[in-house]
Backbone bond lengths (Angstrom), bond angles and torsions (degrees), N, CA, C in turn:
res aa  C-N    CA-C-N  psi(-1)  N-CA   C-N-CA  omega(-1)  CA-C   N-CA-C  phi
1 X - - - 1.443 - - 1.534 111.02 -
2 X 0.987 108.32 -41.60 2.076 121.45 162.89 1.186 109.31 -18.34
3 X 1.575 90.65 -94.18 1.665 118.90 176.98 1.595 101.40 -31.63
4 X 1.248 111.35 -54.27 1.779 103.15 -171.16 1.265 114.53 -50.10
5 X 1.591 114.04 -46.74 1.445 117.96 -161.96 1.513 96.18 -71.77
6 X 1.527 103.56 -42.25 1.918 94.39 -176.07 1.133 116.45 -45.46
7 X 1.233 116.42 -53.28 1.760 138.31 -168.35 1.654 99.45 -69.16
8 X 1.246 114.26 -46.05 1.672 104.57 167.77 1.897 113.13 -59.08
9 X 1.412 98.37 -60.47 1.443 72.73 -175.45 1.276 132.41 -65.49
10 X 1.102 113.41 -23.03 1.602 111.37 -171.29 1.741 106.09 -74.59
11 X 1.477 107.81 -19.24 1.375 118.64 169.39 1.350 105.69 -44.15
12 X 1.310 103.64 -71.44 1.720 119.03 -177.69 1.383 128.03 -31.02
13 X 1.792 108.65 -53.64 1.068 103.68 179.96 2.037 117.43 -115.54
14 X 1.333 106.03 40.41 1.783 125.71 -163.73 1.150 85.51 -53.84
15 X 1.268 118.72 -67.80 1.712 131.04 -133.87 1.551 99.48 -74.57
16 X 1.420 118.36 -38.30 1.786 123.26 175.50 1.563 109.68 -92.51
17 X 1.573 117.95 12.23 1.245 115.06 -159.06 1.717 95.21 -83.24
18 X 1.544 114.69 -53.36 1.602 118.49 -178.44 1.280 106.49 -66.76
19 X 1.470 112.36 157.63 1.176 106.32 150.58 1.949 108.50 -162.83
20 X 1.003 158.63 85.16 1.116 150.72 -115.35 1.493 106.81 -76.71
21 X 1.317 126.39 163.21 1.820 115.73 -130.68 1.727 84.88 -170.51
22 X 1.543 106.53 105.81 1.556 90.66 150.16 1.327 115.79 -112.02
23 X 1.185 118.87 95.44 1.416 130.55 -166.31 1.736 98.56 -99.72
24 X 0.687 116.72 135.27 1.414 117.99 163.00 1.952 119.54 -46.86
25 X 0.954 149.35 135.89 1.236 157.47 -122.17 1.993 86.83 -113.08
26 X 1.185 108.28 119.78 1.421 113.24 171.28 1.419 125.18 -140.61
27 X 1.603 121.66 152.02 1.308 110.31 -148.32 1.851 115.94 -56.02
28 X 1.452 106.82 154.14 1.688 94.03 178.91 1.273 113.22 -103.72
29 X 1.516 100.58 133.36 1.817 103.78 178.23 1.430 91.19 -79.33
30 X 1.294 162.34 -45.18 1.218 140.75 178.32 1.417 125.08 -102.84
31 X 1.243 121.02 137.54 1.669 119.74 -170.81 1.665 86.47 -121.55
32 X 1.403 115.47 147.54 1.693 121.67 172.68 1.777 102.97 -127.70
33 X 1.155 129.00 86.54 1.359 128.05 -175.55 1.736 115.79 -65.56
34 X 1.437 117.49 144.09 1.490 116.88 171.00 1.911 89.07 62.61
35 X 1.041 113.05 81.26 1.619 113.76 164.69 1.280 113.50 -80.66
36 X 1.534 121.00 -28.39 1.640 102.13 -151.10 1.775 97.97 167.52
37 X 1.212 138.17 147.44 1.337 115.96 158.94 1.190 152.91 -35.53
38 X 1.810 101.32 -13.37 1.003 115.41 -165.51 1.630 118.90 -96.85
39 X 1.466 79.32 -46.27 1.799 119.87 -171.80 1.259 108.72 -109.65
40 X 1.449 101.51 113.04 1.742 111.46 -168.59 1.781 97.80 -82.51
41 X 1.605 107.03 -38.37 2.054 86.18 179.23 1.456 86.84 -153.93
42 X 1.012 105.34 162.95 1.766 119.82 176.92 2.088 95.74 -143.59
43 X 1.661 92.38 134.10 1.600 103.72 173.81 1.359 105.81 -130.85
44 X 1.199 123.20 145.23 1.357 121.69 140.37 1.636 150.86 -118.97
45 X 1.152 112.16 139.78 1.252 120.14 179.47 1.427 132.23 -23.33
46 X 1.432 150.65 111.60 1.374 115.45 166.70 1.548 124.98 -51.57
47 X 1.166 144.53 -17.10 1.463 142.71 82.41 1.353 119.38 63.51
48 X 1.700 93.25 -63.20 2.007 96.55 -144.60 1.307 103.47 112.82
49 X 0.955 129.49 -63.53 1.572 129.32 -154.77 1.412 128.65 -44.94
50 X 1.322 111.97 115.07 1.756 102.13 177.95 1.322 113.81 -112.93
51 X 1.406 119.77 126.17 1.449 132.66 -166.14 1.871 87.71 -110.26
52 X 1.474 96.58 128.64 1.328 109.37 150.71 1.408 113.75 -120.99
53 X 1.035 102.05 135.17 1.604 129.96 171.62 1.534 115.97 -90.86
54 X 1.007 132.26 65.47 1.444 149.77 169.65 1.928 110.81 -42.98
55 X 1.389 126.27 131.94 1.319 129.97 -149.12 1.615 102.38 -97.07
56 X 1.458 97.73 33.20 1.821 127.48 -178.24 1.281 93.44 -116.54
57 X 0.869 147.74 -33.18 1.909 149.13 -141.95 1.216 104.10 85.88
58 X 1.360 122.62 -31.49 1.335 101.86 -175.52 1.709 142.62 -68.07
59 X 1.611 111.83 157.91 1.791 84.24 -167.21 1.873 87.55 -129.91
60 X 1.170 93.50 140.96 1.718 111.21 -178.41 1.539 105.12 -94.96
61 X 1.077 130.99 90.10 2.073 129.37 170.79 1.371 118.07 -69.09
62 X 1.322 126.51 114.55 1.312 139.58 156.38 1.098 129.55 -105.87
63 X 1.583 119.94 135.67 1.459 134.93 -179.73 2.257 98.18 -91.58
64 X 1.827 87.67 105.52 1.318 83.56 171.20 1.636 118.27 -69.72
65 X 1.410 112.00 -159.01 1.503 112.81 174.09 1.041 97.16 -101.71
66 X 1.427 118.17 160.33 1.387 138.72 166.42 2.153 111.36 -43.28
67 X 1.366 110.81 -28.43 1.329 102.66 -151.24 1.896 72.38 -93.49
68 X 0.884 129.28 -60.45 1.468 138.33 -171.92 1.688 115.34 -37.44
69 X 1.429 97.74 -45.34 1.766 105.44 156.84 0.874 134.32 -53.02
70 X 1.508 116.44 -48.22 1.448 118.64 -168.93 1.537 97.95 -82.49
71 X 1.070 129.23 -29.41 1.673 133.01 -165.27 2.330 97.34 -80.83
72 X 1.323 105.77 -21.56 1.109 86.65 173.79 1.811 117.75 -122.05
73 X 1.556 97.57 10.79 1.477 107.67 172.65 1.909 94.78 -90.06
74 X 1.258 113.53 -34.00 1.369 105.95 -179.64 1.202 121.11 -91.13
75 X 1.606 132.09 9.11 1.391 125.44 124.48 1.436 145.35 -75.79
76 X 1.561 91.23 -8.31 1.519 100.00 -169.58 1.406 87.45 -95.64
77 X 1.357 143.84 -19.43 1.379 133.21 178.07 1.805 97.49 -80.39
78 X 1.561 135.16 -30.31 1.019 118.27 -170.00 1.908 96.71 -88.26
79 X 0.983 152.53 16.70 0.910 145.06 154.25 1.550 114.02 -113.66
80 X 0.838 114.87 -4.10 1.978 126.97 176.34 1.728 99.72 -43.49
81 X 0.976 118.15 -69.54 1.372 128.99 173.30 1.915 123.83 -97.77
82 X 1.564 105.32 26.94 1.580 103.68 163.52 1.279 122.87 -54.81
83 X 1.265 132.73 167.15 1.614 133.98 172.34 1.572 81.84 -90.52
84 X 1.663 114.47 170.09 1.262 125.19 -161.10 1.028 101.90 -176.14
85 X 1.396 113.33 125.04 1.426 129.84 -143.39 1.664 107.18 -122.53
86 X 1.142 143.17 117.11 1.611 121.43 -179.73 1.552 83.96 -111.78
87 X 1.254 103.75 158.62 1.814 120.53 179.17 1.567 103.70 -140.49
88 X 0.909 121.92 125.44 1.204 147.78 150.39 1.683 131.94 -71.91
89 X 1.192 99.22 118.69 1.959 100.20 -168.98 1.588 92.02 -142.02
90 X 1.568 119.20 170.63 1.670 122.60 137.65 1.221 107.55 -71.68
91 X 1.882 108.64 145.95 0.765 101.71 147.73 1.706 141.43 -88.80
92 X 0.954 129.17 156.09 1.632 125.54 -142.80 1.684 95.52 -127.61
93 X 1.197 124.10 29.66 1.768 106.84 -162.30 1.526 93.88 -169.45
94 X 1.292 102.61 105.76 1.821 91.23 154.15 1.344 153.55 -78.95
95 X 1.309 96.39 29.23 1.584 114.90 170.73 1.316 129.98 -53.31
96 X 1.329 110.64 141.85 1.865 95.58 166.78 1.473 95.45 -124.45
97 X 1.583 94.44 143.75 1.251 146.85 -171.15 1.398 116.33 -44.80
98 X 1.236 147.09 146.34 1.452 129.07 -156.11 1.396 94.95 -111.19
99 X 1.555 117.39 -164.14 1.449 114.93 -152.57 1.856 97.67 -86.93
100 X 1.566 87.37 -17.22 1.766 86.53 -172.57 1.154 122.63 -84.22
101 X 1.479 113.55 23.58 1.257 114.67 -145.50 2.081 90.97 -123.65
102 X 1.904 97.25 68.87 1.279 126.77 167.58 1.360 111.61 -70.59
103 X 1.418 121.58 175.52 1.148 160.75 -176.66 1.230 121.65 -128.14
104 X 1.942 124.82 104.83 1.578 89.63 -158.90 2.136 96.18 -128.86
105 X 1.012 98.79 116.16 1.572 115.84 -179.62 1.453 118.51 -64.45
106 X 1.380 117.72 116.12 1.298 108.08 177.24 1.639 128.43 -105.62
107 X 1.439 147.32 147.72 1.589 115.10 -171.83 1.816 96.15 -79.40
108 X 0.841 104.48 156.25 1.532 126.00 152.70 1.303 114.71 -39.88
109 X 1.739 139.42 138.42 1.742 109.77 157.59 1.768 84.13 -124.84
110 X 1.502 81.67 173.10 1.691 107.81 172.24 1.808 105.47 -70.82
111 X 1.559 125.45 135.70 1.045 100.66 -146.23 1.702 91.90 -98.89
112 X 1.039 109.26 5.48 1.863 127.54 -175.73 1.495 102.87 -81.49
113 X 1.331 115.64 -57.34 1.504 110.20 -142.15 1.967 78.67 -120.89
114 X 1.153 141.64 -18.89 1.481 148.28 171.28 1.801 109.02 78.12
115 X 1.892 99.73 21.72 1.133 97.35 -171.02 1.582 114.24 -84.21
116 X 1.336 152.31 107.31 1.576 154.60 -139.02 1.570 96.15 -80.03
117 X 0.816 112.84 138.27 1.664 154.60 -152.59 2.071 108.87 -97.63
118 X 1.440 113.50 -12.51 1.304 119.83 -164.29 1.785 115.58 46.22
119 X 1.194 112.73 9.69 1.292 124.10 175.11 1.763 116.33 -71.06
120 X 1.249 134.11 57.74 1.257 147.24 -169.84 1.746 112.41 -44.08
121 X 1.488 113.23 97.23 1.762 116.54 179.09 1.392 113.88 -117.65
122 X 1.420 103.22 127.27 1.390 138.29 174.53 1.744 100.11 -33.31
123 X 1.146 130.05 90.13 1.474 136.95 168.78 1.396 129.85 -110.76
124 X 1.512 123.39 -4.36 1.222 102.69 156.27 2.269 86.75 -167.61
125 X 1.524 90.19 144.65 1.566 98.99 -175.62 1.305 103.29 -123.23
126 X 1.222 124.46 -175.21 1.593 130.60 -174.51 1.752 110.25 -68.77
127 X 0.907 119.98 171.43 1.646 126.75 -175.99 1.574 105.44 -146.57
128 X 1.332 122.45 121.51 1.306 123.13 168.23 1.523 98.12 170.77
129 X 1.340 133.45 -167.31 1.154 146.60 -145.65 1.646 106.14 -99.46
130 X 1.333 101.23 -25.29 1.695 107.82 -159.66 1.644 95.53 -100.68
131 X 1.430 115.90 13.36 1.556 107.12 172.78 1.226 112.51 -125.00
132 X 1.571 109.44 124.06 1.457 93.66 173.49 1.690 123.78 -98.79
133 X 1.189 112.32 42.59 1.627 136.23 -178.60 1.237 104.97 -122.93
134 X 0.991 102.63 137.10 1.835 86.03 169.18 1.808 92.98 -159.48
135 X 1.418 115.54 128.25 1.554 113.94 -178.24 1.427 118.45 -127.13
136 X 1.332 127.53 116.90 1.873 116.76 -170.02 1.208 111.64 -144.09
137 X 1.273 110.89 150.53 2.270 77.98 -177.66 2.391 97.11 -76.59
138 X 1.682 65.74 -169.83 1.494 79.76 -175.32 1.343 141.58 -89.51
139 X 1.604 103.25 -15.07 1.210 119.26 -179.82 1.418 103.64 -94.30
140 X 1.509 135.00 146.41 1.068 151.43 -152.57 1.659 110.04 -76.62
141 X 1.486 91.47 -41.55 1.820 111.19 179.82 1.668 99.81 -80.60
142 X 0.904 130.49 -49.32 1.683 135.09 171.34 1.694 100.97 -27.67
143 X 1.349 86.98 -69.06 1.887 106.33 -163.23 1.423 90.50 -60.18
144 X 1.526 116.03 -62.87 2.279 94.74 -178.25 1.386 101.99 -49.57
145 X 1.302 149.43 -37.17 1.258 150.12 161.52 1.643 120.43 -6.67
146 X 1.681 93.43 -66.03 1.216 108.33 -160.57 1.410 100.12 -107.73
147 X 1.036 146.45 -5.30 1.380 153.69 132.76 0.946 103.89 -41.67
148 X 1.657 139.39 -58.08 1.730 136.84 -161.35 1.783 91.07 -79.65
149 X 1.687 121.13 -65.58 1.086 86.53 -172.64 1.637 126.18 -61.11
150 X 1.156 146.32 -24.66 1.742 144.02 -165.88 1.515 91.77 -61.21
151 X 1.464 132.82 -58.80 1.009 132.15 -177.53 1.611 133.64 -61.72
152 X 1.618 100.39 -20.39 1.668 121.72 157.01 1.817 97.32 -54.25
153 X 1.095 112.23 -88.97 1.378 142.96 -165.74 1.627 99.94 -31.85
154 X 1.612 109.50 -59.44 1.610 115.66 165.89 1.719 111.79 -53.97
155 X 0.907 122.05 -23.82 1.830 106.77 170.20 1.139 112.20 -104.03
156 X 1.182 113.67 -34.65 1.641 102.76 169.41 1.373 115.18 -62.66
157 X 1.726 130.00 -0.01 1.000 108.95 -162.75 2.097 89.38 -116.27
158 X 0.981 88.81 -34.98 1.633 105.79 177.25 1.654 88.91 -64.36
159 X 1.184 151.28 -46.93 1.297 139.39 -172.21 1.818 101.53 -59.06
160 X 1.000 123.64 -21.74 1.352 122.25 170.67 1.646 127.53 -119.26
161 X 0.923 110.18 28.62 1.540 127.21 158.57 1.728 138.15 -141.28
162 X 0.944 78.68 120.14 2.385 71.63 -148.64 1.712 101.52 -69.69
163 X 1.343 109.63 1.11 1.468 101.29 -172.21 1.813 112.03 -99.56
164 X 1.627 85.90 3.02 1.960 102.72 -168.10 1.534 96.59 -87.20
165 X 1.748 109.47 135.55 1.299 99.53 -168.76 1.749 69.52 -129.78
166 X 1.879 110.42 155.19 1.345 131.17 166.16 1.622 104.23 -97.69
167 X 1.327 99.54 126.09 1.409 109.88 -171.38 1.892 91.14 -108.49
């Protein structure tokens, strides 16, 4: 039901969502590692700002929309201070890992004033058989948290690269 609402909203506002932005470069409360074949990481700004990092060097800057910001500045503040759990297993499976199978960085905030710290923490990694890492927070609502935003971040980022396919 997540995924739907993500994928609905960002539906809503796609077409006004880009808009090209020379904003000066400011720290990112969210980093999304391994985006896509194309796009090695995409972050964004509290800002708005979406930096893609293309697996050329090159980096593409977008000014998100206002509704797209607040929906992923107000997850990245509810996971700013999650508990965060890494687990350790064998792995048991020789599979490799699918394209969605990101890394998604969150900044740190001050836990007084909720102002983010540019301090970038490891909050949620791939899940399946062939990893023996595995990192998520702990609370159940956290983890849909950080599940809804990675999957924000993955369409907003696929909305601007035509070679990004959602697997």
């Amino acid at each position: 039901m997540n995924k739907l609402l993500v994928v609905g909203l960002v539906g809503l506002f796609a077409s006004s969502a880009f808009a090209e932005t020379n904003k000066a470069n400011s720290l990112p409360i969210v980093k999304l590692a391994q985006v896509s074949r194309t796009v090695s990481q995409a972050t964004v700004s509290e800002e708005g700002v979406l930096d893609l990092t293309h697996v050329d060097g090159s980096v593409t800057q977008k000014q998100l929309s206002s509704e797209a910001t607040y929906l992923i500045v107000s997850l990245a503040n509810r996971l700013a201070n999650a508990e965060i759990k890494v687990t350790k297993t064998f792995a048991i499976c020789m599979m490799m890992p699918l394209l969605n199978a990101q890394n998604l960085f969150v900044s740190g905030a001050n836990q007084n004033t909720g102002d983010f710290n540019g301090v970038l923490r490891l909050v949620l990694t791939p899940m399946g058989c062939w990893t023996t890492s595995h990192t998520a927070p702990v609370n159940a609502d956290d983890f849909n948290a950080a599940t809804e935003l990675k999957d924000l971040v993955r369409v907003l980022a696929a909305e601007n690269d035509e070679q990004f396919v959602i697997q």
